[in-house]
Phi, psi and omega in degrees: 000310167309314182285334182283335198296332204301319192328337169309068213311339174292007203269286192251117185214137167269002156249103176243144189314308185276007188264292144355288220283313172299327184291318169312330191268308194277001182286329209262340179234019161049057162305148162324283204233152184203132157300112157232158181251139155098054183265358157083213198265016172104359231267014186278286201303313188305338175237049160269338189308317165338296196267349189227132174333324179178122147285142168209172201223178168184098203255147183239324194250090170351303194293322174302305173304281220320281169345292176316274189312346158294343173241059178080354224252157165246124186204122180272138181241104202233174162281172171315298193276023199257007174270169186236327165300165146255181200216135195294303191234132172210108177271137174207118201270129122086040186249302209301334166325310188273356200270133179274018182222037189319326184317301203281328154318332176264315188274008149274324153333308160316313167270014184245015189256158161276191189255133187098324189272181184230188170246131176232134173252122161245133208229146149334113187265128168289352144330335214209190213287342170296334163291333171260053194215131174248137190068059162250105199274010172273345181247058173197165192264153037252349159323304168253098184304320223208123181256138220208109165235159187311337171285351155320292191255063245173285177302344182293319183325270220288342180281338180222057178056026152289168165240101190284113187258351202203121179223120173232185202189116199292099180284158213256132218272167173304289211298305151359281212289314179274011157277306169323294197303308162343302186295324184281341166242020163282322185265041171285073167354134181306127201214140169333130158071144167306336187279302181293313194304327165293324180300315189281320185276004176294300182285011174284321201280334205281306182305294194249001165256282182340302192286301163354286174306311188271311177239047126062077153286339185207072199268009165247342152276346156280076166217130201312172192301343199232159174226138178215165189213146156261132182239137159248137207273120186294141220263000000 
């Protein structure tokens, strides 16, 4: 399933919202050593390298992995849980979604941080307008074991001794707003006529997309696809 999506170009992309968003935490804090899980075809690591002492990886979809080492990265194909080292930062971009155990992932992970080091996640925010979109079957399992609102990774804080140092929320891109507004006009009710089937869905999109969106009525639930939070690890 993972080798047809990457065929995608939208799949494994160096311009990502948490990628951006990570890099800036790691411009300010220089890490040693740093993880990432679930790393594709790399396009993280090549410009974490900038900031950091040394990178690895660790990819499940072999032909990905493959790819990384070609272009240098040490990247592995390993499980979530199969590393022995520890890590300043162990980052993981849109994996907690698929996992049916998050729990035990985060807290090995967590013992795989050094003291003082951190995790940074980034997750599908179910909170915001990727939550209100119906029969999107990439937000539904076996693609997505698990659905992630803030108060998730809110709860990550306090179940395993962490510290939520950092919390942002991806603001929402064209290409969204106009799968939401799509969406929003699936549920128009059936109305007389051409005229009314037009009135309602002009006024559906006006009421709960448009105005919303512009003149930000409702800016947590119009908020872009991904949420990411940094934890710190106690020193």
């Amino acid at each position: 399933m993972y080798e047809a999506l990457a065929r995608n170009d939208w799949y494994y992309t160096a311009r990502k919202w948490e990628f951006r968003e990570a890099l800036g935490f790691l411009a300010e804090n220089r890490p040693k050593r740093l993880l990432e899980v679930g790393c594709g075809t790399g396009e993280f690591l090549k410009q974490a390298r900038r900031f950091c002492g040394s990178v690895h990886g660790i990819e499940f979809n072999a032909e990905a992995a493959a790819l990384c080492r070609q272009d240098g990265l040490d990247v592995r194909e390993l499980k979530l849980t199969d590393m022995e080292e520890s890590f300043d930062v162990i980052a993981a971009f849109q994996v907690l979604e698929h996992v049916p155990d998050p729990g035990r992932v985060i807290e090995f992970w967590a013992a795989h941080l050094v003291p003082g080091g951190f995790l940074v996640v980034a997750v599908p925010n179910q909170d915001g307008v990727l939550g209100s979109l119906q029969d999107d079957f990439l937000n539904l399992p076996p693609h997505h074991a698990t659905l992630w609102g803030e108060m998730s990774l809110e709860y990550v804080a306090k179940r395993f001794e962490l510290d939520l140092i950092r919390y942002s929320r991806e603001p929402l891109n064209v290409e969204l707003y106009v799968t939401y507004t799509q969406s929003l006009l699936k549920r128009i009710p059936t109305r007389a006529g051409i005229v009314g089937k037009i009135i309602a869905k002009v006024g559906s999109v006006v009421h709960r997309g448009l105005i919303p969106y512009f003149f930000e009525t409702a800016t947590d639930r119009l908020t872009g696809h991904s949420h990411m939070a940094v934890y710190q690890k106690a020193g």
